[in-house]
BAMARSE-829014 format. One record per residue (C-alpha): x, y, z; residue in one letter. Coordinates in nm, 4 decimals, padded with zeros to 6 digits. Layout:
BEGIN
> X;Y;Z;resn
> X;Y;Z;A
...
This chain:
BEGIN
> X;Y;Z;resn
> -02.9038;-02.9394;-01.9347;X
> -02.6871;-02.6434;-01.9225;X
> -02.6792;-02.3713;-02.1529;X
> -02.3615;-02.1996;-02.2954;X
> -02.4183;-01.9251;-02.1235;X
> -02.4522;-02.0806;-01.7622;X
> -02.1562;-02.2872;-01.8529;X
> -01.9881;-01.9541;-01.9355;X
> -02.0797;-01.8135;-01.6039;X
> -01.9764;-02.1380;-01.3675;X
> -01.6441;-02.1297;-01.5427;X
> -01.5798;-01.7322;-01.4968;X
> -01.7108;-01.8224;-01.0938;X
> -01.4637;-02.0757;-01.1156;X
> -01.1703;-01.8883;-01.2549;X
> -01.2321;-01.6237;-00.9545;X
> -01.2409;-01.8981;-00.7029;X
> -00.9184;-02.0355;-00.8298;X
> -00.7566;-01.7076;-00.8503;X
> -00.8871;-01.6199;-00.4516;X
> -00.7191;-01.9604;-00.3540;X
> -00.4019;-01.8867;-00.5341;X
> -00.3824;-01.4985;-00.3413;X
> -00.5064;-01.6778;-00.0486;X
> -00.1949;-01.9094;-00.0688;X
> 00.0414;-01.6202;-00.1439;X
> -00.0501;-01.4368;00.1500;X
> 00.0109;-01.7353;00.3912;X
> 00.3458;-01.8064;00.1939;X
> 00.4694;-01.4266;00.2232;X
> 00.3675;-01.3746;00.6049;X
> 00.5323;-01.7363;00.7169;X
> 00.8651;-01.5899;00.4764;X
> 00.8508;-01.2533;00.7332;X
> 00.8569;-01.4518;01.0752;X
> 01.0842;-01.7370;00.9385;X
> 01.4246;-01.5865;01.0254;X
> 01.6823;-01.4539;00.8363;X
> 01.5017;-01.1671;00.8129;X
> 01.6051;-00.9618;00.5669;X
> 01.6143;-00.5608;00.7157;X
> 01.8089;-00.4306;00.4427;X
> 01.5918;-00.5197;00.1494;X
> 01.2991;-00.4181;00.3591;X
> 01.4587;-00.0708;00.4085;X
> 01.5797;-00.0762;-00.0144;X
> 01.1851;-00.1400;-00.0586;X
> 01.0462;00.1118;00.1446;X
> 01.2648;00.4103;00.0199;X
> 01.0963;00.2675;-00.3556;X
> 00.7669;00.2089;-00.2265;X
> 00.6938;00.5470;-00.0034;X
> 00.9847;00.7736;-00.0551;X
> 00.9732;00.7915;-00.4305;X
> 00.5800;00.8527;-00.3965;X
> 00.5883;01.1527;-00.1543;X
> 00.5985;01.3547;-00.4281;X
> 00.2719;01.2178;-00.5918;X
> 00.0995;01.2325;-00.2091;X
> 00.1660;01.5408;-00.1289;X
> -00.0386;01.7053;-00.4478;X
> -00.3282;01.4420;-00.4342;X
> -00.3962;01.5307;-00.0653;X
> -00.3026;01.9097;-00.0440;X
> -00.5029;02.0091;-00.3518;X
> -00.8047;01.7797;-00.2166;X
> -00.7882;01.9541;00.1064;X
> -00.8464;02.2744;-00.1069;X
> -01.1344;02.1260;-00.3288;X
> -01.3089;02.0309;-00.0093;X
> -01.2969;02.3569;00.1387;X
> -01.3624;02.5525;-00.1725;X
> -01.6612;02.3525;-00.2903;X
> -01.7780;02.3426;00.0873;X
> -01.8607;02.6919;00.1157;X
> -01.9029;02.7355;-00.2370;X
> -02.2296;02.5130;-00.1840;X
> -02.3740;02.6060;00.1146;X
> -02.3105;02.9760;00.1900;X
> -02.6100;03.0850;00.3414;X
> -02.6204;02.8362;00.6266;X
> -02.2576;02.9406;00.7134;X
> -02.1244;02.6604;00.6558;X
> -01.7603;02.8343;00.5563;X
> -01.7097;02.8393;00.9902;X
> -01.7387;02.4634;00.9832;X
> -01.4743;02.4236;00.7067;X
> -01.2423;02.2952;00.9356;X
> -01.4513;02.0183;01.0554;X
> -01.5576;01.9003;00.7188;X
> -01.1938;01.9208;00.5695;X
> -01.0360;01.7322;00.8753;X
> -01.2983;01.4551;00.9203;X
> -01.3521;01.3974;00.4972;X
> -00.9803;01.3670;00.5099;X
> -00.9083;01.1377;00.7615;X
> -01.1933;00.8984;00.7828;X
> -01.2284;00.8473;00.4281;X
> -01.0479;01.0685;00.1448;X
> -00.7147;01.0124;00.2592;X
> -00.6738;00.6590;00.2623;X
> -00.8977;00.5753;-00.0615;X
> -00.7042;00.8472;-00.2527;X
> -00.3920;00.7451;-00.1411;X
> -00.4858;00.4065;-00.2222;X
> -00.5671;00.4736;-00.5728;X
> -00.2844;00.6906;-00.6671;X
> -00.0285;00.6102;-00.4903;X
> -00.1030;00.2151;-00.4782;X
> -00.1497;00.2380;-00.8832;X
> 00.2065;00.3660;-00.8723;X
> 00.2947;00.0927;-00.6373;X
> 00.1286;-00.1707;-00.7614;X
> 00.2525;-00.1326;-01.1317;X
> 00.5816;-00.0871;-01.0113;X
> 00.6438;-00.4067;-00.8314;X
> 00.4216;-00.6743;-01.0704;X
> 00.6636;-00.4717;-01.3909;X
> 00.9496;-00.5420;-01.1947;X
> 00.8165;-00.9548;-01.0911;X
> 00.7083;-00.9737;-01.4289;X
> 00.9711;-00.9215;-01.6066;X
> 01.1871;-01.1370;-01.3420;X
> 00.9535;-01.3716;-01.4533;X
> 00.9497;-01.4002;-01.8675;X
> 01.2999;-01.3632;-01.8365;X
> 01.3711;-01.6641;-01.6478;X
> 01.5044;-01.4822;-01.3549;X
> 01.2522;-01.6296;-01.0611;X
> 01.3263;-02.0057;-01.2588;X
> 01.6831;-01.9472;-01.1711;X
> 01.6403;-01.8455;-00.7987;X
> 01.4260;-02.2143;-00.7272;X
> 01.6980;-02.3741;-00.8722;X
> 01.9448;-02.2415;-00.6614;X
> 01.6789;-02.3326;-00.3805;X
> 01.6259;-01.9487;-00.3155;X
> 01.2345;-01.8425;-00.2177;X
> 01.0714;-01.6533;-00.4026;X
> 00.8651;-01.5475;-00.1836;X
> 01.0925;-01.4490;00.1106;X
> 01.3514;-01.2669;-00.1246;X
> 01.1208;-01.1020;-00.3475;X
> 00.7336;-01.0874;-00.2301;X
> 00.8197;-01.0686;00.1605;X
> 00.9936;-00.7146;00.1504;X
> 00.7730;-00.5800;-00.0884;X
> 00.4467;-00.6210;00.1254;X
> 00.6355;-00.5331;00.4527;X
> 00.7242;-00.1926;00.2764;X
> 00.3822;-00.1505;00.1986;X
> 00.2390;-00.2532;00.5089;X
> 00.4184;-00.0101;00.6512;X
> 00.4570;00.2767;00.4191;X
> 00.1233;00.3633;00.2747;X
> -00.0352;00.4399;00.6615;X
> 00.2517;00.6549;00.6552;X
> 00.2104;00.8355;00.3512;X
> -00.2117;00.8086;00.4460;X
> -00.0893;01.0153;00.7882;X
> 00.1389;01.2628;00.6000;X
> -00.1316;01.3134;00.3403;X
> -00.4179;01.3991;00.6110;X
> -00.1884;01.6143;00.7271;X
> -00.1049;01.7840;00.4201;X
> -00.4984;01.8137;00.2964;X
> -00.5727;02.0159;00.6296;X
> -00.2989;02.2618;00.5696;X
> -00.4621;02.3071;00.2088;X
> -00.7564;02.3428;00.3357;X
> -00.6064;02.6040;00.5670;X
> -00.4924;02.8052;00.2255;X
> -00.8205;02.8114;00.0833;X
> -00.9915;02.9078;00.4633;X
> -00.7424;03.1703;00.5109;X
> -00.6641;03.3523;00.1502;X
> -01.0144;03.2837;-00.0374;X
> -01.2792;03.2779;00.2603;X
> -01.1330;03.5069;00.5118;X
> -01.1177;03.3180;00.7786;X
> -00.8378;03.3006;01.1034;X
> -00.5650;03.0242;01.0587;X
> -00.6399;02.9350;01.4227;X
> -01.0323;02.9349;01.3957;X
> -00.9752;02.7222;01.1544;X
> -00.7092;02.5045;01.3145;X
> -00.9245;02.5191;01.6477;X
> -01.2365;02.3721;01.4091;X
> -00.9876;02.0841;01.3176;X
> -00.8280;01.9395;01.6251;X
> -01.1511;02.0049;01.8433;X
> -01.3838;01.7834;01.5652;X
> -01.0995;01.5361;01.5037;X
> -01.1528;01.2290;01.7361;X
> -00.9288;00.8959;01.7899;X
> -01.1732;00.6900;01.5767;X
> -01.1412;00.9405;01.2592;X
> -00.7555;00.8549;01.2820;X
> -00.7661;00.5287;01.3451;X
> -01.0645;00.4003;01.1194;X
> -00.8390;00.6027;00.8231;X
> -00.5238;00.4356;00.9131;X
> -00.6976;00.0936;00.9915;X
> -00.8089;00.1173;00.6291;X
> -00.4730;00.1976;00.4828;X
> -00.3309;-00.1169;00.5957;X
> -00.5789;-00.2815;00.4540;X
> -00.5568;-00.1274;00.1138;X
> -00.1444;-00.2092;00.1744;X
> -00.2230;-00.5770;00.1683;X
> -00.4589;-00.6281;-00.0613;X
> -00.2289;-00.3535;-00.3260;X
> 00.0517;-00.5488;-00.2457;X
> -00.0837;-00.9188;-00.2974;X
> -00.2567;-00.8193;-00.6283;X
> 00.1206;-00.6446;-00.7757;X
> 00.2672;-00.9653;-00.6263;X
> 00.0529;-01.2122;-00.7657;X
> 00.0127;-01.0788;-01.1041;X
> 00.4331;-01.0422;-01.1510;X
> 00.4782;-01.4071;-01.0408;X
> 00.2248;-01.5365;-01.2657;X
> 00.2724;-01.2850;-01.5661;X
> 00.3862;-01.4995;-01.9345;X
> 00.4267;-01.3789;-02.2877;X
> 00.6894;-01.1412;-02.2808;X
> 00.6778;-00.7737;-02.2537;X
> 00.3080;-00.7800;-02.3862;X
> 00.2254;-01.0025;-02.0944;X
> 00.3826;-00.8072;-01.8238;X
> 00.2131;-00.5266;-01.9694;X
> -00.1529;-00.7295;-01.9278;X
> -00.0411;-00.7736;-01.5783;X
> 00.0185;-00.4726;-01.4933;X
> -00.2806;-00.3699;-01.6240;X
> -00.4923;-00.5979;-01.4369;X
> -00.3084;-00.5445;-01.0829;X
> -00.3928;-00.1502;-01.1159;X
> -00.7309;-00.2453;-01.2589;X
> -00.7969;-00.5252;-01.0080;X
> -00.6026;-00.3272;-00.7132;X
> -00.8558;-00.0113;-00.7808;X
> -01.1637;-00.2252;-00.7156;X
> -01.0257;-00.4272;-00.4403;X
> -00.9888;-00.0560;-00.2767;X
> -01.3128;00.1022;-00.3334;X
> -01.5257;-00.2498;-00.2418;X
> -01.3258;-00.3124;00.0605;X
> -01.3395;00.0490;00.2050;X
> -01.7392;00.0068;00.2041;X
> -01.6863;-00.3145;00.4317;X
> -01.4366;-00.1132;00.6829;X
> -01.6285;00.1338;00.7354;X
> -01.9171;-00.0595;00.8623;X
> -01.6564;-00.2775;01.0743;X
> -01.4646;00.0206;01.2176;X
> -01.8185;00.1713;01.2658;X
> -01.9298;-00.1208;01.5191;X
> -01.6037;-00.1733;01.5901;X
> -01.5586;00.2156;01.7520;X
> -01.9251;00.2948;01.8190;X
């Protein structure tokens, strides 16, 4: 006989199965709506000026001013093992294999994500999606399609800008608060930096792109009640989005790891 609480449980389990099948659908629907021609370039382009343009701003002070932490708190902690001559090593690789891409992930994709399940969800209580299947529009292709190829695309970009951008902050700190040479420091960088640093980082970024862009997609198509429900929706993308990242970027890195030795 079951309990209220184990009956409690199987139907949460059950709600989260239903809800993977439902992303797992919307995934196959968006990537058949981006090889089915027409193929829409100029909504892609309209997306990815929204998606990564508008968030260089917020990129370029996450990463810079992490690059800075990491080097300040890096000799800050071990200065009697002189550990300030290996800044550049610590700054590049933290960035690149692993900072980078979560960060960027979280802050940037919570300004992603929110921005495209508001935008689906209010299409949404307002009727707007109702009237494009009656005029035997998709969805999908018109609206979810673009969206995830701008992400797809844009946050490795903005991941590769921002590693880029946290090494010359760490150069700031090396150079004006622990003395050292720019090109010691630069030399530290690109001689510790390997091909799998860049590539596990970027590898991950796509990653987070899909599964940020899914979430913001899924929860704007489904979102009900008005502006209180699009609200709850966008809650629970950035909420949902945030631990998709972090649980998913323990799982890379052991792939990339046997993956790249």
């Amino acid at each position: 006989m079951n309990t209220p609480s184990a009956t409690s449980v199987k139907q949460r389990l059950g709600g989260v199965a239903i809800r993977v099948g439902e992303l797992s659908t919307l995934t196959g629907q968006a990537f058949l709506a981006l090889v089915r021609p027409p193929y829409d370039v100029r909504a892609w382009i309209v997306q990815m000026e929204s998606i990564g343009v508008r968030s260089l701003g917020v990129a370029s002070i996450t990463t810079i001013f992490t690059g800075m932490v990491l080097a300040l708190q890096t000799a800050y902690s071990l200065p009697t093992l002189g550990i300030k001559y290996y800044i550049g090593t610590v700054v590049g690789k933290s960035l690149t294999r692993e900072m980078g891409p979560v960060l960027i992930a979280l802050i940037v994709g919570g300004r992603i994500g929110a921005g495209i399940t508001a935008e689906l969800g209010t299409m949404k209580v307002t009727e707007q999606i109702d009237a494009m299947r009656s005029m035997a529009a998709d969805p999908v292709k018109k609206l979810v399609a673009p969206k995830l190829v701008a992400t797809l695309v844009m946050l490795p970009a903005l991941t590769i800008l921002g590693d880029f951008l946290g090494i010359l902050g760490g150069l700031v700190i090396a150079v004006a608060q622990l003395q050292l040479a720019a090109g010691f420091y630069m030399n530290d960088v690109l001689s510790s930096l390997t091909i799998y640093d860049v590539l596990s980082g970027v590898g991950k970024s796509v990653f987070f792109a899909y599964f940020i862009a899914v979430i913001a997609c899924y929860h704007g198509l489904n979102a009900r009640g008005g502006a209180d429900g699009v609200g709850r929706a966008t809650t629970d993308t950035v909420v949902l989005s945030a631990i998709a990242v972090l649980i998913s970027d323990f799982f890379l890195t052991k792939l990339f790891h046997l993956v790249f030795g």
